[in-house]
BASE-187305 format. One record per residue (C-alpha): residue in three letters; x, y, z. Coordinates in steps of 0.5 Angstrom, whole numbers, plus 500, padded with zeros to 3 digits. Example, Ala and Ser with C-alpha at 12.3 -4.5 7.8 and 13.67 -1.06 7.14 Angstrom:
ALA525491516 SER527498514 
***
This chain:
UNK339699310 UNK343692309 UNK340689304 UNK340680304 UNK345678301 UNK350683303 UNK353678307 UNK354673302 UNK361670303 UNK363673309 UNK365666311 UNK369664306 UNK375667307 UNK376664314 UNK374656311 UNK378658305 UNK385659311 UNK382654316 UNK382648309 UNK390650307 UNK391649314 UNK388643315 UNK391641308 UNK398642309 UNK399640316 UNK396633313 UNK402633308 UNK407635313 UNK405628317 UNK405624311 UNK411627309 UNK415628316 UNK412621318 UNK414617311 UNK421620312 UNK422618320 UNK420610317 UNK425611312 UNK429613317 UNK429609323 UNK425603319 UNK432599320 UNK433601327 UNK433594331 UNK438591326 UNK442596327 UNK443596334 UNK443588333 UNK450589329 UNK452596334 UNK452591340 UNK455585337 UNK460590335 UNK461593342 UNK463587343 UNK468585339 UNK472592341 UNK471590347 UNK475584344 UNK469580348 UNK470575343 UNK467570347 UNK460574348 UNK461576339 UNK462568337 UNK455568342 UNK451574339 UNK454572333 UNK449565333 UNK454561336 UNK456558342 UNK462554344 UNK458549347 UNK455549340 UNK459552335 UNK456554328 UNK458548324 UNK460552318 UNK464558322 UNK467555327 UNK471560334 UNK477560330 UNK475562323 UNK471569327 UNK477570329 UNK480570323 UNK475575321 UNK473579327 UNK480578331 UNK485583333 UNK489584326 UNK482584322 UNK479589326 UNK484595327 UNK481602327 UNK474605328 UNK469599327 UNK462603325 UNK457601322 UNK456606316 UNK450603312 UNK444599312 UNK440597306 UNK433593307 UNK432588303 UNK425583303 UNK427578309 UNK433582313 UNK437588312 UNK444589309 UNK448593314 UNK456595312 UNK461595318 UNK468599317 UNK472595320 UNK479597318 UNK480603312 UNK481598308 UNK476592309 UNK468593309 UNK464587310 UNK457587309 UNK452583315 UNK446580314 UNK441581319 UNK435577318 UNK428581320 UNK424576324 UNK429572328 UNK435577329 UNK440572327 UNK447576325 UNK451572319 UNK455575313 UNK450578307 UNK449573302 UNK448579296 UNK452585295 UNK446589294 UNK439588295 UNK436584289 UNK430585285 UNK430593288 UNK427598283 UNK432603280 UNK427608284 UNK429604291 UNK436604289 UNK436611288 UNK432613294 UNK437609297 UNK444613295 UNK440620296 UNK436620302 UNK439614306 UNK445619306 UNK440622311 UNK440616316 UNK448616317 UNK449621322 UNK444616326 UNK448610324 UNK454612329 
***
């Protein structure tokens, strides 16, 4: 004859699989979904800077002066079409141009463009207007020695998306 409390605790095993389960999916999305914001955080400004890129080897100097910011009927007053020329024309930008690194800053993002195997410049994309010009810091100022470190290690991860 089963006695009452015979069964007792015969739930508890099926409870104890069913919370490690939900416990660890949980960690898994958060630690999934916070690495895929890392990585892809930056992605409008860099497509921003591909596309400008894209027309500069395509040697649409015309089209990059304009998603530059500039027009000719309008050019930018402290970077006139000769000067980006000088930088983005054709002796400047011999070889594979890439972008080979992006880093957020507070108001835009930093983006390091290869333009030749010995010149690098770094460009400025500001987040809300898009705007595209040369960064005005070598490096995001004020980040914290734990998002410079974050930076160097797990950006490297966002590297093969940059091409």
């Amino acid at each position: 004859m089963a006695g009452y409390l015979d069964q007792y605790g015969a739930g508890e095993d099926k409870r104890e699989a069913i919370i490690k389960r939900l416990v660890l999916g949980a960690v898994l999305v958060v630690v999934f979904g916070g690495l895929g914001y890392y990585l892809f955080k930056n992605y409008a400004q860099i497509r921003k800077v591909d596309r400008f890129l894209a027309l500069v080897r395509n040697k649409d100097y015309q089209g990059a002066y304009q998603a530059w910011g500039c027009t000719p009927q309008t050019p930018c007053p402290s970077y006139s079409f000769q000067k980006f020329m000088e930088d983005w024309g054709p002796p400047a930008t011999s070889g594979n141009v890439r972008v080979s690194d992006a880093e957020s800053c507070n108001a835009g993002v930093i983006i390091t463009v290869d333009l030749n195997t010995e010149r690098k410049e770094q460009l400025w994309v500001q987040k809300n207007s898009s705007a595209l010009s040369f960064s005005p810091y070598p490096s995001c100022p004020g980040k914290s020695p734990l998002s410079n470190m974050i930076h160097q290690t797990v950006g490297k991860l966002r590297k093969p998306f940059l091409n």
